[in-house]
Structures are given as structure tokens and as C-alpha cells.
SEBASE-765268 format. One record per residue (C-alpha): residue number from 1; x negated, y negated, z. Coordinates in Angstrom, 2 decimals, padded with zeros to 5 digits. Example, Ala and Ser with C-alpha at 12.3 -4.5 7.8 and 13.67 -1.06 7.14 Angstrom:
<recs>
REC  pos        x        y        z
REC    1  -012.30   004.50   007.80
REC    2  -013.67   001.06   007.14
</recs>
This chain:
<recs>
REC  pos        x        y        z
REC    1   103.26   032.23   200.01
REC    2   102.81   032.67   203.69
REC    3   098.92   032.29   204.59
REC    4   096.58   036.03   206.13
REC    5   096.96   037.44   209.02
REC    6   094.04   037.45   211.08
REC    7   093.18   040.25   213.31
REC    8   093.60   040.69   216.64
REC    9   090.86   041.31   219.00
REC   10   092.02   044.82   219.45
REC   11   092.32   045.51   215.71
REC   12   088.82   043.81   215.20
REC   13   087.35   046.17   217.64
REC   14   088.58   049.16   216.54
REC   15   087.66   048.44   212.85
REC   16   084.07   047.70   214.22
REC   17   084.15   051.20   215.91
REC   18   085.23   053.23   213.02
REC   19   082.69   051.15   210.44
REC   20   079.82   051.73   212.86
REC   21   080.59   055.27   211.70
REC   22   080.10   055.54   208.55
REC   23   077.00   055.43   206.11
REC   24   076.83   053.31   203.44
REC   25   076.54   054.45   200.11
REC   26   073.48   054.12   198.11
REC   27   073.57   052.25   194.43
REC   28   072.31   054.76   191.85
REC   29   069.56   053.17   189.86
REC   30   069.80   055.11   186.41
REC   31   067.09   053.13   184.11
REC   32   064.59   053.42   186.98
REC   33   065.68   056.79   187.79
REC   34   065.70   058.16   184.52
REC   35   062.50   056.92   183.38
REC   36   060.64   058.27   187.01
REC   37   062.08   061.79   185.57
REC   38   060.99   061.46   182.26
REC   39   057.22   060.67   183.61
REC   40   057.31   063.30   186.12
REC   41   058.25   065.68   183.37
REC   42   056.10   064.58   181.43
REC   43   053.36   064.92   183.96
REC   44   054.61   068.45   184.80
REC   45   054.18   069.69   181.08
REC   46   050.88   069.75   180.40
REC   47   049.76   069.42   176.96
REC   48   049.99   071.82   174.26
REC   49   046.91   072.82   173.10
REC   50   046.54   073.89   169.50
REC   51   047.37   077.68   168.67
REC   52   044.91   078.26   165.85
REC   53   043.00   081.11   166.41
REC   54   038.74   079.36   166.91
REC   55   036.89   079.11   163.69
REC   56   034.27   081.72   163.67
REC   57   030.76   080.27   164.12
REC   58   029.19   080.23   160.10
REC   59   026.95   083.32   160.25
REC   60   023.19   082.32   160.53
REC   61   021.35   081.38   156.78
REC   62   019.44   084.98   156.34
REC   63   015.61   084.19   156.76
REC   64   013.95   083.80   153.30
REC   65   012.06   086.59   152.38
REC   66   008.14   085.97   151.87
REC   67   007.21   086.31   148.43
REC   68   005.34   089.39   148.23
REC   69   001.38   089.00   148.87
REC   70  -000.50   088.37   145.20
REC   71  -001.76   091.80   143.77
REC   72  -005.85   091.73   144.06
REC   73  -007.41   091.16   140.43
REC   74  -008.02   094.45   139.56
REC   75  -011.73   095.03   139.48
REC   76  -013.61   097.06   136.86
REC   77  -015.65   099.24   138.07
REC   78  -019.26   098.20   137.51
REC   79  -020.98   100.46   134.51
REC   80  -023.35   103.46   135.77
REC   81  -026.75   102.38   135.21
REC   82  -028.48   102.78   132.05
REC   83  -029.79   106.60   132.02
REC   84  -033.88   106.63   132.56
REC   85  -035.46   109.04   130.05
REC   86  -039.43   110.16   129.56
REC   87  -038.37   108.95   125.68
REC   88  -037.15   105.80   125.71
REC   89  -036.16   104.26   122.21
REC   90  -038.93   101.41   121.64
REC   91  -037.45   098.03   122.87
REC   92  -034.58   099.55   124.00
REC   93  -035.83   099.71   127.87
REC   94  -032.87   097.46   129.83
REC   95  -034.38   094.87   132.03
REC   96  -037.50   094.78   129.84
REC   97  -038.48   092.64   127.42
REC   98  -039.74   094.26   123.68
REC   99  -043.40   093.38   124.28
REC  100  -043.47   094.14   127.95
REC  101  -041.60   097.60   126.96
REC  102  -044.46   099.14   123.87
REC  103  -047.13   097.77   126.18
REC  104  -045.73   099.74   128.94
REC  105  -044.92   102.62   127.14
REC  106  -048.39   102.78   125.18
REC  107  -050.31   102.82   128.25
REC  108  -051.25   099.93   127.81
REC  109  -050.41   098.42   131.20
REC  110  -052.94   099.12   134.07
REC  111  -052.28   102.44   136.34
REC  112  -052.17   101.20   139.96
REC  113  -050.97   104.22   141.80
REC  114  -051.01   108.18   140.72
REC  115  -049.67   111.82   142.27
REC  116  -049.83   115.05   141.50
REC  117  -046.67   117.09   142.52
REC  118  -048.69   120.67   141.62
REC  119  -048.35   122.87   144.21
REC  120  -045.42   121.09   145.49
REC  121  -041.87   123.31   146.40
REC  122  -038.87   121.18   145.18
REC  123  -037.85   119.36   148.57
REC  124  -041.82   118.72   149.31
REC  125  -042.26   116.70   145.85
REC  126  -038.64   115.36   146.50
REC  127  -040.03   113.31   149.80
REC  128  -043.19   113.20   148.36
REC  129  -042.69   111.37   145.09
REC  130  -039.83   109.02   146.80
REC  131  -042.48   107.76   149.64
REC  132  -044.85   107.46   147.28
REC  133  -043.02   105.22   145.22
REC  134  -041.85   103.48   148.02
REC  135  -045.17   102.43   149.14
REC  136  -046.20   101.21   146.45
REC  137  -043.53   099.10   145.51
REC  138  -043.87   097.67   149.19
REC  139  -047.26   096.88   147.94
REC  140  -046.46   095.14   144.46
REC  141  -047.74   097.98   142.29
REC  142  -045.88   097.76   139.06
REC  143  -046.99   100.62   136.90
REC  144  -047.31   104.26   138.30
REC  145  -048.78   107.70   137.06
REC  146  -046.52   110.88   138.40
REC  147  -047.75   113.97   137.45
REC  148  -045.41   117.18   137.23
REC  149  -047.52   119.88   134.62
REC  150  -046.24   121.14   131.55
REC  151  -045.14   124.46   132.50
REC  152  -046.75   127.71   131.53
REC  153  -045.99   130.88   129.33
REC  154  -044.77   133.55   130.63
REC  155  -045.61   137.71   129.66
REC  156  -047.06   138.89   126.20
REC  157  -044.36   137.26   123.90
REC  158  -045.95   133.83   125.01
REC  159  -042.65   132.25   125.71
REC  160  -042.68   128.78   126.57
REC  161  -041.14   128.25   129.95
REC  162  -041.09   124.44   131.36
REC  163  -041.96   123.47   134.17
REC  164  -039.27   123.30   137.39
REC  165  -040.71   120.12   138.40
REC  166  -041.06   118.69   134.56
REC  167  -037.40   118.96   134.07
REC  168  -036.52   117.42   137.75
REC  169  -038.54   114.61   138.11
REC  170  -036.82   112.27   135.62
REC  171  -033.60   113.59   137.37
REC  172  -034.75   112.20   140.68
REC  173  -036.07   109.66   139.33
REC  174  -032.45   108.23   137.87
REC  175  -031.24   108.94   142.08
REC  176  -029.60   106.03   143.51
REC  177  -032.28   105.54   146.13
REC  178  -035.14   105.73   143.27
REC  179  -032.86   103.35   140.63
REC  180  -033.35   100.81   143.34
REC  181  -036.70   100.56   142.92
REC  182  -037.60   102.07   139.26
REC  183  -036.85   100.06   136.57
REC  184  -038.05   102.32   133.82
REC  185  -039.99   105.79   132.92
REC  186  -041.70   106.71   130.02
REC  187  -043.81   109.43   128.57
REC  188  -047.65   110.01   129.50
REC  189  -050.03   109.32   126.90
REC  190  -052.26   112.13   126.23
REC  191  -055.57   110.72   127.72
REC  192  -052.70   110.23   131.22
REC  193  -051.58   113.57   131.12
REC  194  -049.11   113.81   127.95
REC  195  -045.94   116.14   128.35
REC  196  -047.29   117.00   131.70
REC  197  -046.96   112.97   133.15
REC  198  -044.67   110.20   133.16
REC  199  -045.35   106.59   133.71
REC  200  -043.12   104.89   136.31
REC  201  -042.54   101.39   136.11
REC  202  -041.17   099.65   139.06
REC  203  -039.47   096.60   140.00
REC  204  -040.66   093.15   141.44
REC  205  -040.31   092.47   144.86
REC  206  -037.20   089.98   145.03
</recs>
């Protein structure tokens, strides 16, 4: 087998002339390539988020509701003072002891303070008897002599008419204002005036 040619220095620079024209070709690097793809996809995508429509937020707890304030204890009504009358049933005089109460009712307790509403009009023994009374509880007088009059008859037939200011005394004298001082009323005796009087007992100063 006869040995290569070798080229001649014409041939040599041609061949040098025509390869100085040409590019080479670049290798194609598929791993490498491939996997630079896949990350810059990957990069490209961006995540899926979730598609769920958001949970509602839970709805506030409702506030508790106070328990109701505690109804008041009902309160009775205190009961209306016992009713003052010229006759009072013996030992039956509230705030008075038995003994205390015939004494006082016989008279037998000293007078420290009398008036005489004769004369008087209704308003003018009104204020009268009240200051009266007033005074002398101020003072520490316990028992008192109020005199009102029996009354008087009236034409031929004699007809017993009482007196305006018999019947309204022990009225006034059951008045709030006079309750807080009285503490009980009695008939006169009939040396003090009888049916015409009442003895007014009053209250200790507190």
C-alpha cells in the first residue's frame, strides 16, 4: 500500500484560506442544557397558591348578658299609727305601760301646762294648740290640760249640739306633726274640766 501524499505548499495554503473561513461548530450540551431550562422554568412559574376560597373569621362570642339586677325586698308598708281617742280602753294606751296608763288617765299625773281654745276660730286654735304643745315638749312637760268646752244647746227643744272644737281637737291631735310629739290623750276628769277637756300626754325628749 503506497504511503500519503503530502500537500503541496500551494494546496496547504489554499486549505488554510478556505478554513480561516469558516466557524466552528459548537458541541450541544443536552444534560446541562436541559436542566438550565427546567430551572428557568421553574423559576418562571411561580407557585400555585391554594384556590380555596379564605375561611371566614369565627364570628365574635356574643357578650354575656348581665344577669338582671336583684328585685328590692319588697317592703311592707309600716302600719298607720295607733288611732288617739279621748276614751282609751284601760291599759290599752301603746307605748305606755298599764300603771303609767290608769295613773295618767285618772288624773293622777301632775298638770304641767294648760289652754283654753274658747273663743278660738278653727285655724287660730289649730296654731295655737300645736305651739303650745310644742313648747312644752321643748321644755320636758309630760302631762298637758287642753281645754275645748262641751258645746251648748241650741233653741227651745234643748238640743244638744257639740262643740266644733270638741269634735276637732282629738282629730288634730292624731296629725302627723302632733303624733310626733303626743304619745297619748285621754278624757278630763271632772274636777279638770270633764267632757269639756282632754289630757295630753307627750313624749320624752330623745
Amino acid at each position: 500500500m503506497a504511503g500519503k501524499r503530502r500537500l503541496t505548499e500551494q494546496e496547504l495554503a489554499l486549505w488554510q484560506a478556505v478554513a480561516s473561513t469558516v466557524a466552528p461548530l459548537k458541541r450541544k450540551r443536552r444534560k446541562k442544557d436541559g436542566s438550565a431550562k427546567s430551572k428557568a422554568g421553574a423559576a418562571a412559574v411561580p407557585p400555585k397558591t391554594s384556590e380555596k376560597t379564605p375561611a371566614k373569621p369565627a364570628p365574635a362570642p356574643k357578650a354575656a348578658k348581665a344577669p338582671p339586677p336583684p328585685k328590692p325586698a319588697a317592703v311592707k308598708p309600716a302600719p298607720p299609727p295607733t288611732l288617739l281617742t279621748p276614751s282609751p280602753i284601760p291599759g290599752a294606751m301603746p307605748g305606755i305601760d298599764k300603771r303609767q296608763g290608769e295613773r295618767f288617765r285618772r288624773g293622777q299625773m301632775p298638770i304641767e301646762g294648760k289652754i283654753d281654745l274658747h273663743g278660738r276660730t278653727q285655724n287660730e286654735a289649730h296654731d295655737a294648740l300645736l305651739h303650745f304643745i310644742e313648747r312644752a315638749h321643748k321644755a320636758g312637760k309630760r302631762k298637758l290640760l287642753v281645754i275645748t268646752g262641751k258645746g251648748m244647746t241650741q233653741g227651745n227643744a234643748k238640743v244638744a249640739k257639740s262643740g266644733i272644737l270638741k269634735s276637732l281637737v282629738p282629730r288634730w291631735l292624731n296629725e302627723p306633726i302632733f303624733r310626733l310629739l303626743v304619745l297619748a290623750i285621754s278624757q278630763a276628769r271632772p274636777e279638770h274640766g270633764g267632757e269639756g277637756a282632754l289630757y295630753v300626754l307627750l313624749k320624752r325628749i330623745k
